[in-house]
VOGU-3710 file (C-alpha; in Angstrom, 3 decimals, decimal comma):
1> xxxxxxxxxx> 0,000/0,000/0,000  0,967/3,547/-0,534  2,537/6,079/1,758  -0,836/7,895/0,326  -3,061/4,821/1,289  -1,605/4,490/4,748  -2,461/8,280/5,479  -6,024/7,158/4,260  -6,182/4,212/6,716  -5,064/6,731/9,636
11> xxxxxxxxxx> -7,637/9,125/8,220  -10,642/6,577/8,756  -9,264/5,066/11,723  -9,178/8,744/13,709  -12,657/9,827/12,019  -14,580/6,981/13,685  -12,645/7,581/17,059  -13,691/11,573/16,881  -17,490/9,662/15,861  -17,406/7,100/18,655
21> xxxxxxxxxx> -16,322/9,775/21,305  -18,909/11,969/19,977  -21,235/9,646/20,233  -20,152/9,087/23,762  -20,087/12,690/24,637  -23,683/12,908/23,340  -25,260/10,057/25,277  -23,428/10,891/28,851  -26,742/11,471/30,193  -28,568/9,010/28,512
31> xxxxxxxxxx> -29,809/6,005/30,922  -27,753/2,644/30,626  -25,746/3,980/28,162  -22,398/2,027/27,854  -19,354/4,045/26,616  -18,055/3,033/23,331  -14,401/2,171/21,738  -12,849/1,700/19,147  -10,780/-1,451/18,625  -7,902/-0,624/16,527
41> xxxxxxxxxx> -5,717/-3,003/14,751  -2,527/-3,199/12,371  -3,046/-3,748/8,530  -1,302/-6,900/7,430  2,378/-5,705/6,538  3,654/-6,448/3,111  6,657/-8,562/2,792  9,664/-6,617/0,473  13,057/-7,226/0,610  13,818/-4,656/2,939
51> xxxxxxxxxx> 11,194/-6,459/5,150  8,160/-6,223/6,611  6,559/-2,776/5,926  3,565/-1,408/7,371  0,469/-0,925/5,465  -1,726/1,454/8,059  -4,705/0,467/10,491  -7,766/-0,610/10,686  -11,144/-0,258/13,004  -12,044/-3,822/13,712
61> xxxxxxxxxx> -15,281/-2,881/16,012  -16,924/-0,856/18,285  -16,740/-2,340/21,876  -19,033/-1,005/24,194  -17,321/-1,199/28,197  -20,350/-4,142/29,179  -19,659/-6,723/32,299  -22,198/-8,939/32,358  -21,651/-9,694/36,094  -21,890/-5,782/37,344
71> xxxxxxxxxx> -25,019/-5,774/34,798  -26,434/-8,610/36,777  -25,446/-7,114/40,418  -27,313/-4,003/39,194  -30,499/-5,558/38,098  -30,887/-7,555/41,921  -29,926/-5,200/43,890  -32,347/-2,315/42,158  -35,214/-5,056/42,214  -34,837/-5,398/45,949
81> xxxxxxxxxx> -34,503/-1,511/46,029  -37,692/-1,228/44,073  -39,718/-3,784/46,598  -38,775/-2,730/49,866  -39,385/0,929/48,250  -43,206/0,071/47,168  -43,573/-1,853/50,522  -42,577/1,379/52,599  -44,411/3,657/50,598  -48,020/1,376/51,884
91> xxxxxxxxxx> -47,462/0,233/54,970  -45,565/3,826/56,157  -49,333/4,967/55,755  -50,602/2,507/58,064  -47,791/3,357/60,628  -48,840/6,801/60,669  -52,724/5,975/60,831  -52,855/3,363/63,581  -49,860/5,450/65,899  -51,507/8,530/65,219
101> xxxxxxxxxx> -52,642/10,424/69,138  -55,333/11,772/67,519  -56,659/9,781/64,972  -55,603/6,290/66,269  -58,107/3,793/68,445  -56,333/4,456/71,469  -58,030/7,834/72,290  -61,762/6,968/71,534  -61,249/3,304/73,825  -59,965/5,744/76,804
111> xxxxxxxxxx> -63,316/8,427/75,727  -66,101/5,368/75,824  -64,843/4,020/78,852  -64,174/7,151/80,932  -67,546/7,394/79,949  -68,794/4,315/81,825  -66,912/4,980/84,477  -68,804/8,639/84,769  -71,950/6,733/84,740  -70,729/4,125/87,075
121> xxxxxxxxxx> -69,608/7,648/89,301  -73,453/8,830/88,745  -75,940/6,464/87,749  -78,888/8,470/88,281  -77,239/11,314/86,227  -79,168/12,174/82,457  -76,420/13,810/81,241  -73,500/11,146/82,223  -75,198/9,087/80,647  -75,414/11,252/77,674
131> xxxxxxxxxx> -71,949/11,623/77,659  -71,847/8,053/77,618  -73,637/7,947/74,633  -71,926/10,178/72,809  -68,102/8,728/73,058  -69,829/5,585/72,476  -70,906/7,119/68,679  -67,524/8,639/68,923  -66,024/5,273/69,173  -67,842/3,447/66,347
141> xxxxxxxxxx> -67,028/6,232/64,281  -63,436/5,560/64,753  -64,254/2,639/63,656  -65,664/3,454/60,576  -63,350/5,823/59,807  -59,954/3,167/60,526  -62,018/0,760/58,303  -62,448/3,302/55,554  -59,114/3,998/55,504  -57,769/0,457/55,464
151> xxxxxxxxxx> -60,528/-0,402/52,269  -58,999/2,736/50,547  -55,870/1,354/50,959  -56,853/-2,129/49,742  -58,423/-0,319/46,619  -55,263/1,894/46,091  -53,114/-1,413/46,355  -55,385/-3,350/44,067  -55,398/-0,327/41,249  -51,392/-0,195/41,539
161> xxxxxxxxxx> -51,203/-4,052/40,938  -53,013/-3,485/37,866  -51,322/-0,444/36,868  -47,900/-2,814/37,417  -49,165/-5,558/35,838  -50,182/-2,895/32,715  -46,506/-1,286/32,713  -44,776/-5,006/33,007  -46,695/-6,110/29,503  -45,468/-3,010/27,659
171> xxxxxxxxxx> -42,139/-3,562/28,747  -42,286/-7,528/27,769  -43,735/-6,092/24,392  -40,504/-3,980/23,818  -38,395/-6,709/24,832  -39,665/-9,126/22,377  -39,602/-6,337/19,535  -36,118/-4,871/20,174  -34,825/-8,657/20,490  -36,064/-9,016/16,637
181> xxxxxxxxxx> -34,313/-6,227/15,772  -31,131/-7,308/17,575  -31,818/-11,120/15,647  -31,436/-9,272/12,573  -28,615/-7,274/13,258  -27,059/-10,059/14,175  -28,308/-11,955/11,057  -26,398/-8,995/9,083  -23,544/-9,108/10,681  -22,469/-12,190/13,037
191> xxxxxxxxxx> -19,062/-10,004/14,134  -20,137/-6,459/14,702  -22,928/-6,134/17,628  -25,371/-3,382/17,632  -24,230/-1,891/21,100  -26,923/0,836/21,215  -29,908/-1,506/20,278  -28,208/-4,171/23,173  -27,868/-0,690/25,633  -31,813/0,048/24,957
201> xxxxxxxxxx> -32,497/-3,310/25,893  -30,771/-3,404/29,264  -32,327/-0,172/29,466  -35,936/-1,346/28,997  -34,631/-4,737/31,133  -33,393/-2,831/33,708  -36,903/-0,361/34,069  -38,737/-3,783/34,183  -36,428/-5,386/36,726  -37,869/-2,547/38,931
211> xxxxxxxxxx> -41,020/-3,641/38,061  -41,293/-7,671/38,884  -38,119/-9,653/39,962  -36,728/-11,438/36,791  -34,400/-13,309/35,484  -32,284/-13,410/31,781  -30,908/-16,192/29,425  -29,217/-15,261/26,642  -30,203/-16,914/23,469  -27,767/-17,708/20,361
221> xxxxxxxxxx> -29,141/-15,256/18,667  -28,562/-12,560/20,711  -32,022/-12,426/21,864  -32,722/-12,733/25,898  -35,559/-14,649/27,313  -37,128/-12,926/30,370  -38,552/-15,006/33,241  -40,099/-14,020/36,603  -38,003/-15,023/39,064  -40,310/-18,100/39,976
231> xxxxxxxxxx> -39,264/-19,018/36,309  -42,882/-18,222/34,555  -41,844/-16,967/31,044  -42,311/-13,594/30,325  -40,116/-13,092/26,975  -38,934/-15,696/24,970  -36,833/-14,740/21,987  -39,506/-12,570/19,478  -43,107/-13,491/21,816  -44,011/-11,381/24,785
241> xxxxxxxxxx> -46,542/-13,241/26,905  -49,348/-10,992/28,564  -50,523/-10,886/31,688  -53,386/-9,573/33,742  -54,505/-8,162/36,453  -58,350/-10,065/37,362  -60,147/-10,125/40,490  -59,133/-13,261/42,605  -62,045/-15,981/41,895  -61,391/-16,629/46,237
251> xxxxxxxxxx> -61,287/-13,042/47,214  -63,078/-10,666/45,122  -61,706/-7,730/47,493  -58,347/-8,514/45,857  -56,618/-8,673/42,362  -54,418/-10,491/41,086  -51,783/-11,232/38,969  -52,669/-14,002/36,074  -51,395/-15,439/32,948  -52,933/-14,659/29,894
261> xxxxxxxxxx> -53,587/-17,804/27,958  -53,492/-18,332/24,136  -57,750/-19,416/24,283  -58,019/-16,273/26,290  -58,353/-18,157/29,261  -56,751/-17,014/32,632  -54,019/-18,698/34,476  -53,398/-17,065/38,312  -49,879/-16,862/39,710  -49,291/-18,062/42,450
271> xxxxxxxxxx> -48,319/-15,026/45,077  -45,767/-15,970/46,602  -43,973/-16,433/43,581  -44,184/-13,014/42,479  -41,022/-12,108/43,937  -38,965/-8,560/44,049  -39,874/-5,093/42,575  -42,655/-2,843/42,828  -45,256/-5,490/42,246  -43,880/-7,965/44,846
281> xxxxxxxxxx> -43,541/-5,248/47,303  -47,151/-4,158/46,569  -48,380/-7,997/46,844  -46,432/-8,167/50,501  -47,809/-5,603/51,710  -51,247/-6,608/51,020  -50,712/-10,223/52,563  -48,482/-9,264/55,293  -49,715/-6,104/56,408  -52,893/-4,834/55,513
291> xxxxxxxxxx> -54,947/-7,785/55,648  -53,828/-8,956/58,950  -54,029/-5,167/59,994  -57,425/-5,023/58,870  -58,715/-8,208/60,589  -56,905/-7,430/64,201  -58,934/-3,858/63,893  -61,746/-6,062/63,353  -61,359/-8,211/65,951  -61,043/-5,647/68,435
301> xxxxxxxxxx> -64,488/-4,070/67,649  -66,143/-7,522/67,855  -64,967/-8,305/70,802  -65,437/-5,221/72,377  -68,843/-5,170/71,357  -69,911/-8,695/72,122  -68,583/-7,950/75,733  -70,092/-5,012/76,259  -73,266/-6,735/75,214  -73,532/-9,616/77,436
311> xxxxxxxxxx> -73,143/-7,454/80,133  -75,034/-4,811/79,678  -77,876/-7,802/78,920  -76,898/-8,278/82,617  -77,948/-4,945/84,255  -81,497/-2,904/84,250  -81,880/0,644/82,807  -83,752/3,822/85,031  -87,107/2,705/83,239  -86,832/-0,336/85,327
321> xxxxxxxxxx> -86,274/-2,906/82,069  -83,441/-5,140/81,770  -80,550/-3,992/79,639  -80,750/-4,961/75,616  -77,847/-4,704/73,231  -75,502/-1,204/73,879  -73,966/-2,182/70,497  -75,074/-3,372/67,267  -72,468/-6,285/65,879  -73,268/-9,470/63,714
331> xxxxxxxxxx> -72,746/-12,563/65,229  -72,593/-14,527/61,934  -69,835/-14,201/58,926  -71,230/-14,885/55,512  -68,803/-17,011/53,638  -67,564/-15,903/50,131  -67,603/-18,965/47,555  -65,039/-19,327/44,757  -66,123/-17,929/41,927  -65,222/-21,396/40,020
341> xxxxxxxxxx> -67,395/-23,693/43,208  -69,693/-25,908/41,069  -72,241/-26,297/43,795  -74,257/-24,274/45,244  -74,648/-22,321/48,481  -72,364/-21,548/51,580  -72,559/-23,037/54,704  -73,698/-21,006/57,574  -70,538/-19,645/59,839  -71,308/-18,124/63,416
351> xxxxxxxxxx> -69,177/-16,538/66,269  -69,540/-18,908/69,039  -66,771/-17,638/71,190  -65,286/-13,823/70,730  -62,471/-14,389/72,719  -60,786/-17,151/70,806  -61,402/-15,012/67,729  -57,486/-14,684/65,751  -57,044/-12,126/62,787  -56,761/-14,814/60,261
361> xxxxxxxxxx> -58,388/-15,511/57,400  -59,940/-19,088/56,737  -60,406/-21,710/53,993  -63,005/-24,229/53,955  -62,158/-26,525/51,206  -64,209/-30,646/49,904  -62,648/-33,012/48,295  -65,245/-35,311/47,637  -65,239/-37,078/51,212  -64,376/-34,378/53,771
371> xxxxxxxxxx> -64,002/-30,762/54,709  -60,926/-29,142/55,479  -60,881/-25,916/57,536  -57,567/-24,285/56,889  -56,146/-21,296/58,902  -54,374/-19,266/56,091  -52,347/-16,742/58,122  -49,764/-20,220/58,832  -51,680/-22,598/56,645  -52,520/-24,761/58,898
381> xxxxxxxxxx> -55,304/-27,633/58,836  -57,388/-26,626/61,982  -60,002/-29,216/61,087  -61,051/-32,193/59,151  -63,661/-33,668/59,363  -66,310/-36,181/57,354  -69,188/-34,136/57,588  -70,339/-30,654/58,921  -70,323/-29,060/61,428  -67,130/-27,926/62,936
391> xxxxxxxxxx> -67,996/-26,687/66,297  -65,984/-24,041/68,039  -62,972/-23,979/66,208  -60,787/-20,674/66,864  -64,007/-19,165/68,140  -66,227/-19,821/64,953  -69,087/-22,776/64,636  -69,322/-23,819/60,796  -72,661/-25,874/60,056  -74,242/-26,985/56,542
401> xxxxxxxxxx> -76,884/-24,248/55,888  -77,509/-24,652/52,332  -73,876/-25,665/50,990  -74,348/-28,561/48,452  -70,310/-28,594/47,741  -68,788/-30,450/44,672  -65,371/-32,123/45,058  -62,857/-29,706/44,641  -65,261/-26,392/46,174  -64,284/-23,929/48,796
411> xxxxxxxxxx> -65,646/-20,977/50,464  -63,235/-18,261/52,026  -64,288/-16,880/55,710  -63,017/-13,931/56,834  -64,633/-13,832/60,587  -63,257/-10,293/61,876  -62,823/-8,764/58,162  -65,954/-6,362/58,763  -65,792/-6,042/62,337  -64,987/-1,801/62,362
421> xxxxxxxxxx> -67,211/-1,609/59,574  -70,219/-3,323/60,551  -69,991/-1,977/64,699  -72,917/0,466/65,690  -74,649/1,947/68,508  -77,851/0,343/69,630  -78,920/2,370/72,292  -80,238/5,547/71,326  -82,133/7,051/74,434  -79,568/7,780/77,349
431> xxxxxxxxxx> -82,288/6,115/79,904  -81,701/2,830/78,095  -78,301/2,361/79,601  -78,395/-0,705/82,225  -76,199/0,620/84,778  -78,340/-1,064/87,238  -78,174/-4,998/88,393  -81,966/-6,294/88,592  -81,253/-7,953/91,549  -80,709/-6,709/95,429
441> xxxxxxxxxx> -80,269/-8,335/98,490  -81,344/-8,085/102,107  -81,290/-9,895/105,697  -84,543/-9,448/107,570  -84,109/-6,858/110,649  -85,053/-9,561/112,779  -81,947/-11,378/112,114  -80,435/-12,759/115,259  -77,404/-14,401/113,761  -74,186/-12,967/112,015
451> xxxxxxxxxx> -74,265/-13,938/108,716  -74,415/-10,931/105,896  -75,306/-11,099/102,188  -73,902/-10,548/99,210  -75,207/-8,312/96,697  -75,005/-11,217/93,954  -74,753/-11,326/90,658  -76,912/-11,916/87,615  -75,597/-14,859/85,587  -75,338/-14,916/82,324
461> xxxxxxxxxx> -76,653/-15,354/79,521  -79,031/-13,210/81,217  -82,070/-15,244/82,212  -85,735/-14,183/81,472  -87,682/-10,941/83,227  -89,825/-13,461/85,125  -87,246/-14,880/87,146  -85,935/-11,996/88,069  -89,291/-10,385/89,052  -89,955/-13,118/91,586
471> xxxxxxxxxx> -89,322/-12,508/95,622  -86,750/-15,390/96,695  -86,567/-15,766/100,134  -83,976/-18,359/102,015  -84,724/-19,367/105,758  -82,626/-21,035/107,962  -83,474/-24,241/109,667  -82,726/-25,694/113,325  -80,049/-26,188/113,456  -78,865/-23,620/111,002
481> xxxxxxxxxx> -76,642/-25,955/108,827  -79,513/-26,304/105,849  -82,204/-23,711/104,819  -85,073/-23,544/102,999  -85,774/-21,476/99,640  -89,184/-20,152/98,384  -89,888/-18,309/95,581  -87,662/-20,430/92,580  -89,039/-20,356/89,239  -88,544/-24,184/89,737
491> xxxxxxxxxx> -89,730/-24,763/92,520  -88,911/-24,557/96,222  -85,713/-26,498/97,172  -85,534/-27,482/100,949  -83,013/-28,042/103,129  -80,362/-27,229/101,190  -76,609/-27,646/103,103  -75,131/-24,290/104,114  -71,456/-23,861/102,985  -70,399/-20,083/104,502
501> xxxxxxxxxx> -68,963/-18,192/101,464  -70,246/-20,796/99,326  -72,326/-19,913/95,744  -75,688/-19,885/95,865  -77,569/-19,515/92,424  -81,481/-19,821/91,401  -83,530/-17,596/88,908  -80,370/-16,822/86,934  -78,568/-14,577/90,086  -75,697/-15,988/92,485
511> xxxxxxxxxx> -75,097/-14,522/95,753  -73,115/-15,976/98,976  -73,784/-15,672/102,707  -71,278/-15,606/105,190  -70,805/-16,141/108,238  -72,869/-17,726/111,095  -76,440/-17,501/110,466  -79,188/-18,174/113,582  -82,298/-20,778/113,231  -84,959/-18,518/111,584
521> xxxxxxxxxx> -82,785/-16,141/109,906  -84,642/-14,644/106,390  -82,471/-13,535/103,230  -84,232/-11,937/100,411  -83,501/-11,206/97,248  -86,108/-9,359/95,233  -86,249/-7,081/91,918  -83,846/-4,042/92,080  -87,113/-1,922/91,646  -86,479/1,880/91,879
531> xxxxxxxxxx> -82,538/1,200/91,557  -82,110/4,635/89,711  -78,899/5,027/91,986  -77,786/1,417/91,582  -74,253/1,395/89,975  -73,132/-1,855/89,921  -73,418/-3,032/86,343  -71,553/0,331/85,095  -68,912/-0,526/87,572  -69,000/-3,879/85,733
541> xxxxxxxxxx> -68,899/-2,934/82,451  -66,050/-0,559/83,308  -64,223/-3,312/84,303  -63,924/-4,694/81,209  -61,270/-1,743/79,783  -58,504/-3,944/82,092  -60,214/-7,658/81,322  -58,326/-9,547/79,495  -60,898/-10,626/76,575  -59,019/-10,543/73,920
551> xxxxxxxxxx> -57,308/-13,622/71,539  -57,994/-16,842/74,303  -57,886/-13,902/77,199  -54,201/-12,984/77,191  -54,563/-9,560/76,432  -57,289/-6,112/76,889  -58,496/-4,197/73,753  -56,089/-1,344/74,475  -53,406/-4,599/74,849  -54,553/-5,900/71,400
561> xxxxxxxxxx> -54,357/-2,368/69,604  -51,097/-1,888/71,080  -50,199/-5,176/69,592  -51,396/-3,894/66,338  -49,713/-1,024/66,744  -46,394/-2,716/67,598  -46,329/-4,924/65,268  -47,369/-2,610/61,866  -44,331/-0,283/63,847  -41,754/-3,038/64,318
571> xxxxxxxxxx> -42,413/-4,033/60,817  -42,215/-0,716/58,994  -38,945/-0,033/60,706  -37,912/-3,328/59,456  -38,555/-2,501/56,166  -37,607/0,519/56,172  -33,993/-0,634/57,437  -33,900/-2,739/54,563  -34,501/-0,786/52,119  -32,468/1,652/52,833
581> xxxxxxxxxx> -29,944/-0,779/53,218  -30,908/-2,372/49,595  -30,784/1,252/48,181  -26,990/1,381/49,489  -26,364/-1,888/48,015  -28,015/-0,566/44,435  -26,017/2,771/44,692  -22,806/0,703/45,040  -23,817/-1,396/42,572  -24,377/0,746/40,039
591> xxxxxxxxxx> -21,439/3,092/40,941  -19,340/-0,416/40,154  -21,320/0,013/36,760  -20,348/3,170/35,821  -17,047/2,735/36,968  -17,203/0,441/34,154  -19,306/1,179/31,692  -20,444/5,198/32,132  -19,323/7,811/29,951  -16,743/9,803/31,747
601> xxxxxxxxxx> -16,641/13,262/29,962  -13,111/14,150/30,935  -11,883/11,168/29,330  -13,810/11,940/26,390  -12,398/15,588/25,791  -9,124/14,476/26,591  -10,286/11,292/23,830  -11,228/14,263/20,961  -8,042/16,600/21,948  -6,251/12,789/20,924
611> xxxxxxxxxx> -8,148/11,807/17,318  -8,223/15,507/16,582  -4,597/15,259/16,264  -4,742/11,966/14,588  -6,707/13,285/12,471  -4,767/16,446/11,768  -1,807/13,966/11,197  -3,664/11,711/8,836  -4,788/14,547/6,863  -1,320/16,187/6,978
621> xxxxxxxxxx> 0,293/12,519/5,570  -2,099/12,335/2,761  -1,144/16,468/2,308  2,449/15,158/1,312  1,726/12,383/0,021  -0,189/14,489/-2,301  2,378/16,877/-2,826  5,216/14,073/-3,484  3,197/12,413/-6,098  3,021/16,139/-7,673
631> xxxxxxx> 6,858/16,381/-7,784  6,662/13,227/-9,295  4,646/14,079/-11,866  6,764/17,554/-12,520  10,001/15,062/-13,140  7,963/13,272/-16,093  7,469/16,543/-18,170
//
């Protein structure tokens, strides 16, 4: 080659290096963008006499700085970024709600029962008991208003799993389109890659890594396939597959994530295989948080009211009646069946027993030949049995009703789901409120001995009005060691042992007498009539606040919302730690990527300053190799 040729060869070699750091200096702020190179190699020399001699350069390719390791640190480190991010974001909201002084549970609980207690201070007082009333509707709108917010939140959850699910198909549609264009590049040219159209891909990768957890194979092609990280395809080669976001067929309060199939038929994913980014975050927040959240809320308001109830049922108002329901609460839980049952009905699912209520969620599932009653919060088989019902079980009584199950049907029971929702006040006139027992007690003046009486107790469930109407009177034989009762609603038991201290219960009531009664001592107890000053069943019902009721009787309702509390806390901290800790891994991550593969713009200006003067070079060679071959030509005329 000629000394002219050569210049030419340097000529190309620094134009594409000014091109490629150009290009560089133009895309520094362009996302995922890998700085490009030039590779630069020798011409073969021709062989002369005098030797080898050199015949220029040539541009081989240009390399973009790519490390498929770093590129892979990046993408699992930003995905666990991305989760912990979308987790934090929910359940920070639910931190703030529940912990809030103002708006939490904790103030309205300490309101109704101060209330109580005022009326326990002064029965016979209209506007204590007014009062009482009033934080009462105070409460149950706290209630509400917890419950609203925690079905808002379910709603925003379930419209951001669909807006996910939305943004993950376009992304799987670019995928599978730039991967045919990359096929065909390739097809053109099997040596020289097409290093933007591979940086837009990790690009588009990357933004759906943030997305849904995935994972990449590489293809001989040069096309990736794209799986979740549970391995359900999402790309392969030139096909994106679609997914959708449809209303759970168990749960219609929730949506979910499911396959698309070709018929148009849908194919759910299992949740817990939906693993890292937004979406999984979004998905463990809903099952870890809020739905557990929302059932201990519920739970509380049951059991508060159901307590409350039974004894207030217990006491007798200023108009003389005994006490009804203070609150209004359901004591059944309609079942939801699976959308794809093919039977017919639900069975019938009451609260038998508040207190062993838990803030799970149930399944009851048939086989065929027997029912399976599975607590979903650890998935455990609570019950099996051959045939309905299943009696007391973690507080709830499941019988037939009208279920006609097929093999393979199941109903989902949420027991404390609509607790805050569905609590209200049933009292409405402030006269109403039992505060009252029905019963009292007396010894006859003409007592000789010295026993004394207790004021009893009603029992409950609380018995009929007619027994408590009726005058019971107990007598004391000779010797005093047995006495005689009249008055019973079943009859009139005689000589009954006496026990000092010991229980003593007819009509529904139990009292004691102590002591050492005389032959012919009376004790009566009789209807509480006129007992407008009577405070004993408010000071009962106010003992409740420090009972513990709550999950099998280990904790109070201020004790379980603390719980609550403490837990949603502990847990947002957690995640919060994490994810600032998986944001620090990401950062160094991709620092370690740029490092590598980022365009560094000093380099790059001190890159032109370096072709420019190739260039000039070049272009000065080929000026005297011009001017040489001139001179040449000048000798021939």
């Amino acid at each position: 080659m000629s000394f002219y040729g050569v210049g030419l060869t340097a000529l190309h070699a620094a134009q594409i290096g000014l091109q490629t750091t150009s290009h560089n200096i133009a895309n520094a702020s362009t996302p995922h963008f890998s700085r490009q190179s030039i590779v630069q190699t020798t011409q073969t020399a021709l062989f002369t006499g005098a030797g080898f001699i050199g015949q220029g350069t040539r541009v081989d390719t240009v390399r973009r700085s790519f490390d498929e390791y770093l590129e892979r640190q990046v993408l699992m480190t930003r995905s666990g970024a991305a989760e912990m991010d979308a987790y934090y974001a929910q359940i920070s909201q639910i931190d703030n709600l529940l912990a809030d002084p103002a708006a939490g549970l904790s103030p309205a609980l300490a309101d109704f029962f101060k209330g109580v207690q005022e009326v326990a201070a002064h029965p016979e007082s209209l506007p204590a008991r007014q009062a009482m009333l009033a934080a009462s509707q105070a409460l149950v709108a706290r209630f509400w208003a917890l419950d609203q917010r925690f079905t808002e939140l379910r709603a925003a959850a379930n419209a951001n799993v669909t807006s996910e699910v939305a943004a993950i198909n376009a992304y799987a549609q670019q995928i599978a389109k730039i991967n045919e264009q990359i096929a065909l590049a390739y097809a053109s040219s099997s040596v020289q890659p097409p290093n933007d159209l591979l940086d837009e891909r990790d690009r588009i990768i990357a933004e759906l890594n943030e997305k849904i957890g995935i994972r990449i194979d590489k293809q001989s092609d040069g096309a990736y396939n794209v799986f979740l990280g549970s391995g359900q395809p999402l790309v392969v080669g030139q096909t994106a597959y679609t997914f959708a976001a449809a209303t759970s067929p168990e749960d219609p309060s929730k949506v979910m994530v499911s396959l698309q199939a070709p018929g148009g038929s849908l194919v759910y994913v299992q949740e817990q295989l939906l693993t890292g980014g937004s979406l999984g975050g979004l998905i463990r927040f809903r099952n870890e948080i809020l739905d557990q959240a929302h059932n201990a809320l519920g739970r509380i308001a049951i059991v508060l009211a159901q307590n409350i109830n039974d004894q207030h049922q217990l006491g007798m108002d200023l108009l003389g009646a005994l006490g009804g329901l203070f609150f209004d609460i359901p004591t059944t839980v309609t079942p939801i069946a699976n959308a794809n049952n093919a039977g017919s009905g639900i069975p019938q699912v009451t609260i038998s027993n508040v207190g062993a209520l838990t803030t799970s969620d149930y399944r009851l599932s048939y086989d065929g030949t027997q029912y399976t009653l599975t607590r979903l919060s650890d998935n455990t088989a609570v019950a099996t049995v051959t045939a309905l019902p299943i009696v007391n079980i973690d507080g709830l009584t499941i019988t037939p009703g009208a279920w006609a199950p097929a093999a393979g049907d199941s109903v989902l029971i949420q027991p404390t789901r609509q607790g805050a929702a569905q609590i209200g006040v049933a009292v409405q006139d402030a006269r109403r409120i039992a505060a009252a027992a029905p019963i009292r007690t007396s010894a006859a003046l003409t007592n000789t001995g010295t026993a004394t009486i207790s004021a009893g107790v009603v029992n409950g469930p609380p018995p009929p009005n007619a027994n408590l109407t009726q005058t019971v009177t107990l007598t004391f034989n000779n010797p005093p060691t047995s006495f005689n009762v009249v008055g019973t609603g079943t009859g009139n038991p005689t000589n009954v042992p006496y026990v000092s201290g010991g229980n003593i219960s007819y009509n529904g009531w139990t009292l004691q007498i102590s002591g050492a009664p005389a032959a012919g001592d009376v004790f009566v107890v009789e209807l509480n009539a006129n007992g407008v000053a009577d405070n004993r069943n408010a000071v009962l019902m106010a003992a409740l606040q420090t009972s513990n009721t709550v999950a099998g009787g280990t904790t109070t309702y201020q004790g379980a919302y603390s719980q609550l509390v403490s837990q949603v806390g502990n847990k947002t901290r957690e995640v919060k730690s994490v994810g600032e800790a998986q944001t620090r891994l990401a950062e160094n991550a991709q620092s370690a990527r740029d490092r590598f593969s980022a365009v560094n713009l000093d380099e790059e200006a001190a890159n032109l300053i370096r072709f420019q003067q190739a260039y000039q070079a070049a272009a000065r060679m080929i000026d005297i190799a011009s001017r040489l071959f001139e001179e040449i030509l000048a000798l021939g005329r």
